[in-house]
matplotlib code that plots the C-alpha trace (Angstrom):
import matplotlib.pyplot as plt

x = [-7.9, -11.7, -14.0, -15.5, -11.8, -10.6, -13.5, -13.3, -9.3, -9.1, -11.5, -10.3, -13.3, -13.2, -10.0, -8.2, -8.2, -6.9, -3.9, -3.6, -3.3, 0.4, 0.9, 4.2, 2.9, 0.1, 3.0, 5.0, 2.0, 1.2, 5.0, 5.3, 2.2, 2.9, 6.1, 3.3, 1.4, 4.7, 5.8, 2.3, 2.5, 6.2, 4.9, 1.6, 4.1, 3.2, -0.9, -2.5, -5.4, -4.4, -3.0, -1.9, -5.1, -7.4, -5.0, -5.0, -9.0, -8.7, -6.1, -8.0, -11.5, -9.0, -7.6, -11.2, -11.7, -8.2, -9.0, -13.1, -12.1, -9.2, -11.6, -13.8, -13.1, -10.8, -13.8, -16.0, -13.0, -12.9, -16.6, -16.8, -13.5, -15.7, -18.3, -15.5, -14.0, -17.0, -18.2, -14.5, -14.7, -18.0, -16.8, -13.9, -16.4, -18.5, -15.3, -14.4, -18.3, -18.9, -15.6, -14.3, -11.5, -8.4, -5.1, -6.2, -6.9, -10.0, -9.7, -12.4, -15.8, -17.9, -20.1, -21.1, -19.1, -16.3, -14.4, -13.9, -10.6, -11.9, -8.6, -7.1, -10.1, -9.1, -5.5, -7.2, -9.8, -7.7, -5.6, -8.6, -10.0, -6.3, -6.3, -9.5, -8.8, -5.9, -6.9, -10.0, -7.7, -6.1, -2.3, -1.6, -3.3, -2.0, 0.9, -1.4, -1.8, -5.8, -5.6, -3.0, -5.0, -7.9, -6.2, -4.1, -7.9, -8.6, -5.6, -5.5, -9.5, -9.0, -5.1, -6.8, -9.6, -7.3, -5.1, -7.6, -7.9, -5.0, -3.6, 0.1, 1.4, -1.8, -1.6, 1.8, 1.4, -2.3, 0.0, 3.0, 0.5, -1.2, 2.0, 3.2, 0.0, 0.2, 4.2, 3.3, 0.4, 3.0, 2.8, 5.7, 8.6, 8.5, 5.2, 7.0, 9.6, 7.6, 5.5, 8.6, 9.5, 6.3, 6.6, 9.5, 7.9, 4.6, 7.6, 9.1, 5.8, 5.0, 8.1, 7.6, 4.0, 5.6, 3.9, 1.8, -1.9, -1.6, -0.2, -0.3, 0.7, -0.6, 2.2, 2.7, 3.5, 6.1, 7.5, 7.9, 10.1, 12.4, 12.6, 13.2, 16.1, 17.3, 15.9, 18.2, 17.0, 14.1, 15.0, 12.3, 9.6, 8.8, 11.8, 11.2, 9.4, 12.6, 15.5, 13.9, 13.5, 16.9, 18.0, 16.0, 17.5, 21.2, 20.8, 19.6, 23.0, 23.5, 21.1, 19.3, 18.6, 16.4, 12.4, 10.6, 14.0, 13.8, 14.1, 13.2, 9.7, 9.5, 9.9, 7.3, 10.1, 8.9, 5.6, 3.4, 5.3, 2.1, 1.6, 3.7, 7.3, 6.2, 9.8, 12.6, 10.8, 11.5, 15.1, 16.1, 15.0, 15.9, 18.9, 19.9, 19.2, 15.2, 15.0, 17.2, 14.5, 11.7, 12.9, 13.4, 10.4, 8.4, 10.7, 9.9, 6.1, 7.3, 8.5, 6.3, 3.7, 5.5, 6.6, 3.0, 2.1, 5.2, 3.9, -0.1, -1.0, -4.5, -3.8, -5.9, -4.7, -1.2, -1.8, -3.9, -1.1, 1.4, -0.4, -1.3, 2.5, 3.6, 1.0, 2.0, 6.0, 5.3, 3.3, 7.1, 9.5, 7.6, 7.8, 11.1, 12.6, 10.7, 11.7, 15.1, 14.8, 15.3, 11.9, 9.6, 7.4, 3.9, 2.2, 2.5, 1.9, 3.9, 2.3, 0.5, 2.7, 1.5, -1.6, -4.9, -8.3, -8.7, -5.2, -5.0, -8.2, -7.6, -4.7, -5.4, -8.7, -6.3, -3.9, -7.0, -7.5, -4.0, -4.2, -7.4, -5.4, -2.8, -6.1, -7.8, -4.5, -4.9, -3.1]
y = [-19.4, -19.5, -16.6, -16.0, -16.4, -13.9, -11.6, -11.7, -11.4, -8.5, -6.2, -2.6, 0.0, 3.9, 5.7, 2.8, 2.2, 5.3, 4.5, 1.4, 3.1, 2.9, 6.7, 6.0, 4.9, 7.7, 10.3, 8.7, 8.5, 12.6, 13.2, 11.7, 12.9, 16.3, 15.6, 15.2, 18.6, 20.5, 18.6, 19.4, 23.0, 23.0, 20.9, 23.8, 26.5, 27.9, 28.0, 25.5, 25.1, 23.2, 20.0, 20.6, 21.8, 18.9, 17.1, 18.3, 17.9, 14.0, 13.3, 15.0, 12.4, 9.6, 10.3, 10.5, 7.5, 5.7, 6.6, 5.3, 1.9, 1.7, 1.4, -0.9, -4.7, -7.1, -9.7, -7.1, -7.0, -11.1, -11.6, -8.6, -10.3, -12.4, -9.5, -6.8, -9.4, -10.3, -6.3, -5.7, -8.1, -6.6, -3.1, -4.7, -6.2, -2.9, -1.4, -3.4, -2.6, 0.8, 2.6, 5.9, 5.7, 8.0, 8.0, 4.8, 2.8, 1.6, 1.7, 4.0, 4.3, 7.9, 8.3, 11.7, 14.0, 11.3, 8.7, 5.3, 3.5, -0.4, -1.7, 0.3, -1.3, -4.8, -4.4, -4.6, -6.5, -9.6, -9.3, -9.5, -12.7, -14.1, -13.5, -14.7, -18.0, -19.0, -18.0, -20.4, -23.0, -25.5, -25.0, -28.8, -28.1, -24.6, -26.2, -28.9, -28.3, -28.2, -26.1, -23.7, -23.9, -21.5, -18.9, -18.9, -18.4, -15.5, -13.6, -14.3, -13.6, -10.3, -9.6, -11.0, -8.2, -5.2, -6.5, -6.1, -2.5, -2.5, -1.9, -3.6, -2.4, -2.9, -6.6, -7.0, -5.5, -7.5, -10.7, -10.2, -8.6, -12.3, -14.1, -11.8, -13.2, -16.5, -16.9, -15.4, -17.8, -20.7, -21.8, -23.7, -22.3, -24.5, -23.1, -20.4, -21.4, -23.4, -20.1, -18.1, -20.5, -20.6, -16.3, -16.6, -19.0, -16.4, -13.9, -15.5, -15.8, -12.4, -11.1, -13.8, -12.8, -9.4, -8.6, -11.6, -12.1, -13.3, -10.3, -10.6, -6.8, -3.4, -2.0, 0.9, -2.0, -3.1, 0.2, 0.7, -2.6, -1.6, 1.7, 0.2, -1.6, 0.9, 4.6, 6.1, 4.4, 7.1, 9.5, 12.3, 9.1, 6.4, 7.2, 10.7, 10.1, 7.7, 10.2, 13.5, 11.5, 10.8, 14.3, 15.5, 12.9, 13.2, 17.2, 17.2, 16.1, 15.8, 18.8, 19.6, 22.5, 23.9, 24.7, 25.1, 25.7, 22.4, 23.1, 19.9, 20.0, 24.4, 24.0, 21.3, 18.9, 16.2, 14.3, 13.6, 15.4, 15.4, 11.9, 9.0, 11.2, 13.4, 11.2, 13.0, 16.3, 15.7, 14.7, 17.4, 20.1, 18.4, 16.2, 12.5, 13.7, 14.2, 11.4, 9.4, 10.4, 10.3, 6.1, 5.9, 7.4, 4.9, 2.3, 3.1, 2.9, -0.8, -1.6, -0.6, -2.5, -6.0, -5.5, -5.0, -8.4, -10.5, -9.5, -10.2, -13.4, -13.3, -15.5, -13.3, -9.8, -10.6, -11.7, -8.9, -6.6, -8.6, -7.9, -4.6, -3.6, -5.8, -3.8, -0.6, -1.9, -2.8, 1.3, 3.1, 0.2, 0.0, 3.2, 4.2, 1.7, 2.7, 6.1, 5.4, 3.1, -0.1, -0.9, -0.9, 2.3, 0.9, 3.8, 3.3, 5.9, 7.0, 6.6, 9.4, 12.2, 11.6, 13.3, 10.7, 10.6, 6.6, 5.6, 7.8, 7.2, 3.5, 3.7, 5.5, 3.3, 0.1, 1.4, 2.1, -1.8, -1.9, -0.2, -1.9, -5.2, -3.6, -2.1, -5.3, -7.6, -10.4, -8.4]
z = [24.1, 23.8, 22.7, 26.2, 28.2, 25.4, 26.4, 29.8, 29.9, 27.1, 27.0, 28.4, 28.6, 29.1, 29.5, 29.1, 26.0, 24.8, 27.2, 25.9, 22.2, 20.4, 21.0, 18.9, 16.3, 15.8, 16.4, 13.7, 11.4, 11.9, 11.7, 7.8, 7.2, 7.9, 5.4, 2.8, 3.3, 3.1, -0.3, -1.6, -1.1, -2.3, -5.2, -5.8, -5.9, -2.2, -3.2, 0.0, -1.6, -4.8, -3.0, 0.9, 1.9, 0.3, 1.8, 5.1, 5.0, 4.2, 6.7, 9.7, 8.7, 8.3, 11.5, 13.4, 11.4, 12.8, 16.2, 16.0, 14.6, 17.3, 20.1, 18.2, 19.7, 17.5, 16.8, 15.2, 11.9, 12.7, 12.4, 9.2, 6.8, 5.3, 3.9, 3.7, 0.9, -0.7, -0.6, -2.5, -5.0, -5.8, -6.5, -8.9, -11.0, -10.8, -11.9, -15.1, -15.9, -15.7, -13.8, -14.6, -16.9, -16.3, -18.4, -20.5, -16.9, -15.2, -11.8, -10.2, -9.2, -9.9, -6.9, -7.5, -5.0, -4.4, -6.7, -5.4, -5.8, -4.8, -5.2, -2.0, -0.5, -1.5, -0.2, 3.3, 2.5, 1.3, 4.8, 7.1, 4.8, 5.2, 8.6, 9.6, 7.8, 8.7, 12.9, 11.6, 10.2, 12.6, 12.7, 11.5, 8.4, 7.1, 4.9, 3.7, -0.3, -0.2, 2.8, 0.4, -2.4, -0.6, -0.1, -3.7, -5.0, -2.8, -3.7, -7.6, -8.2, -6.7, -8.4, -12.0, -11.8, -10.8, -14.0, -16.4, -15.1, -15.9, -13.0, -12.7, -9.3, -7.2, -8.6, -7.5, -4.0, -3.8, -4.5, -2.2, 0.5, 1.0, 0.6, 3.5, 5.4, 4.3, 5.1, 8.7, 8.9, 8.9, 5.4, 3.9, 2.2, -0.4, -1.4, -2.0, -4.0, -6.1, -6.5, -7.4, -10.0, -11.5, -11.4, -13.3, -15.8, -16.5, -16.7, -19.7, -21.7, -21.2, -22.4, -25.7, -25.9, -27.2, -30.4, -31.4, -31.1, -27.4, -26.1, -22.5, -21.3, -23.3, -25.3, -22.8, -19.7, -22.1, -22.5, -18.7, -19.1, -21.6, -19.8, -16.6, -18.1, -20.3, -19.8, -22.5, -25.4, -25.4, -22.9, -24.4, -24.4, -22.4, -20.5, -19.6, -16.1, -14.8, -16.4, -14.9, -11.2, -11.3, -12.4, -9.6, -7.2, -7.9, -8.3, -4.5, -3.2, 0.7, 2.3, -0.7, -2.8, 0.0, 0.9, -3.0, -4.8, -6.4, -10.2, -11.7, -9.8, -10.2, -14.0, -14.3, -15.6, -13.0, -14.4, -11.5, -9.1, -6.8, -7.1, -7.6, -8.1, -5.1, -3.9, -6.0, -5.0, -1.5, -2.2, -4.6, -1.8, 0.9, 0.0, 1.3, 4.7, 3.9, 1.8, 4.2, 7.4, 5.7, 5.1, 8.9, 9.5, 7.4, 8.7, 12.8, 11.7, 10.2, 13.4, 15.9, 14.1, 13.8, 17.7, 18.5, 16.0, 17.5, 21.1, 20.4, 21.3, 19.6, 16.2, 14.2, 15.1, 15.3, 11.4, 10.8, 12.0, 9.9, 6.5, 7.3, 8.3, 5.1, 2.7, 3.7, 3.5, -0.3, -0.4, 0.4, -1.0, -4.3, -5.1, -3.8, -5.9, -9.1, -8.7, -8.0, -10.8, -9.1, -9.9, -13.3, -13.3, -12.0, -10.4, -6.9, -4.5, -1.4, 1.9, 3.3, 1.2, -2.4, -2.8, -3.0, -1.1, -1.6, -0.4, 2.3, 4.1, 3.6, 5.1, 7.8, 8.7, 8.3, 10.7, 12.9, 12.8, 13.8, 17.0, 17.5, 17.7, 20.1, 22.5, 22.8, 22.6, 25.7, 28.9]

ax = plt.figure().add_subplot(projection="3d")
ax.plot(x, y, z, "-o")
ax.set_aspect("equal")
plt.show()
């Protein structure tokens, strides 16, 4: 379809484009939400204004945001992917420069009344660049191995940055967002298991780099491995975060403990129970029924966002949807499983409940571009 037929045929003005919104979806995104303010004032011991209300403030700006960038037409993120990614990259370098160091990691930007976390900005940033290049590529090349190569170099300059940071989980998610894209896009499977393989190689030489010069991982990384794998060989050390989630998790039962009466967060024996553990909070006070409806939740938002990619004809949203809807997967799975202990430990937040500025409004502007695919889709 050419840029002037796609104008002519797609453009809705005026009211109708806030009919044409996904009214689900923004529902869905105020109802888990919502879940969030009420764990952070659980979580602040009933005082609003130490973590809900903050909260509360973000997610109304990102939600003027969300609905601004819905109505703006699909070819203005097209025309921007190549900037937005150059702009990112930028701020990662600014970061490993002169960032604000928190808990022995790199990873934010001072800039006076706010902090800047670039590598939420990169998340979305690499998908519109994916996008726009493989809706720029001609189908008949996008398995072709020079045509592969391009986009393996725009995901692992921005994933090697965020690991010097160090930043372990943002890596991961940066990697397996653009092979999301790039899988959607068309690309070969056996890319992928060649890639896999090759993972499992760089695996092995991190775990032998273990105490010699050539150390690949800080010493803390390769305690959240041997706590992942066994969280009783130091349950009052490295694994104290993984043994109280589960305590907190199990203690919960079927319908909880109820409203604030969870112990494990009351007596401070979760660690970041705002933030990345803000999970087993939900599930000790609320039982496998929260936990279990905050998933479906999370799980309708997944859904409503590939049925609006799988319906879009437009090559470039329908890919930007993809990697937006596979980014925000990674947010809730990640971080489920590390809690749970399925996963390593790599400080990953949960979508619009753990506190965060950064996360949050990125969030929240990404699923703006979302809707903005499903306004402007070809009708």
């Amino acid at each position: 379809m050419s840029y002037l037929n796609y104008q002519v045929t797609t453009t809705p003005t005026g009211i109708r484009k806030i009919l044409y919104l996904n009214w689900p979806l923004v529902f869905l995104i105020i109802a888990v939400s919502a879940t969030g303010f009420l764990m952070l004032y659980s979580v602040g011991g009933g005082d609003v204004s130490r973590w809900a209300q903050p909260q509360m403030e973000r997610f109304a700006i990102g939600m003027v945001a969300m609905f601004a960038l819905a109505f703006v037409p699909i070819w203005f993120w097209r025309s921007i992917a190549i900037p937005a990614y150059v702009i990112s990259l930028a701020l990662l370098v600014a970061v490993d420069a002169i960032g604000h160091t928190t808990m022995g990691a790199q990873r934010w930007l001072d800039l006076g009344p706010i902090r800047l976390q670039p590598s939420e900005m990169m998340k979305v940033s690499l998908v519109l660049m994916l996008a726009a290049y493989y809706d720029w590529l001609d189908i008949g090349k996008v398995s072709r191995p020079f045509w592969v190569l391009i986009p393996i170099l725009l995901i692992l300059i921005p994933t090697g940055l965020v690991v010097i940071q160090p930043d372990l989980g943002t890596a991961i998610m940066l990697t397996l967002g653009g092979a999301f894209t790039a899988f959607a896009a068309g690309v070969s499977v056996w890319y992928f298991i060649v890639i896999f393989a090759a993972g499992g190689g760089v695996v092995y030489a991190v775990l032998a780099s273990r105490g010699t010069p050539w150390q690949l991982l800080h010493d803390y990384q390769f305690r959240r491995i041997d706590t992942f794998l066994d969280p009783t060989t130091d349950p009052l050390g490295a694994g104290y975060n993984i043994t109280q989630a589960q305590i907190a998790l199990g203690s919960g039962g079927w319908s909880g403990r109820g409203f604030m009466q969870g112990t494990q967060s009351r007596l401070n024996f979760l660690p970041e129970k705002h933030t990345d553990f803000i999970f087993t909070t939900l599930a000790e006070e609320f039982g496998f029924i929260g936990a279990f409806s905050l998933l479906t939740l999370y799980v309708l938002i997944l859904g409503f966002c590939l049925h609006s990619a799988l319906t879009n004809r437009d090559r470039f949203a329908s890919l930007l949807t993809i990697g937006i809807a596979s980014t925000f997967f990674l947010y809730f799975a990640v971080n489920m499983g590390m809690v749970m202990g399925l996963l390593p430990v790599v400080g990953v937040p949960l979508p619009m409940v753990s506190y965060g500025g950064t996360q949050l409004m990125i969030l929240l502007m990404a699923f703006g571009m979302v809707q903005s695919a499903h306004v402007h889709r070809p009708r």
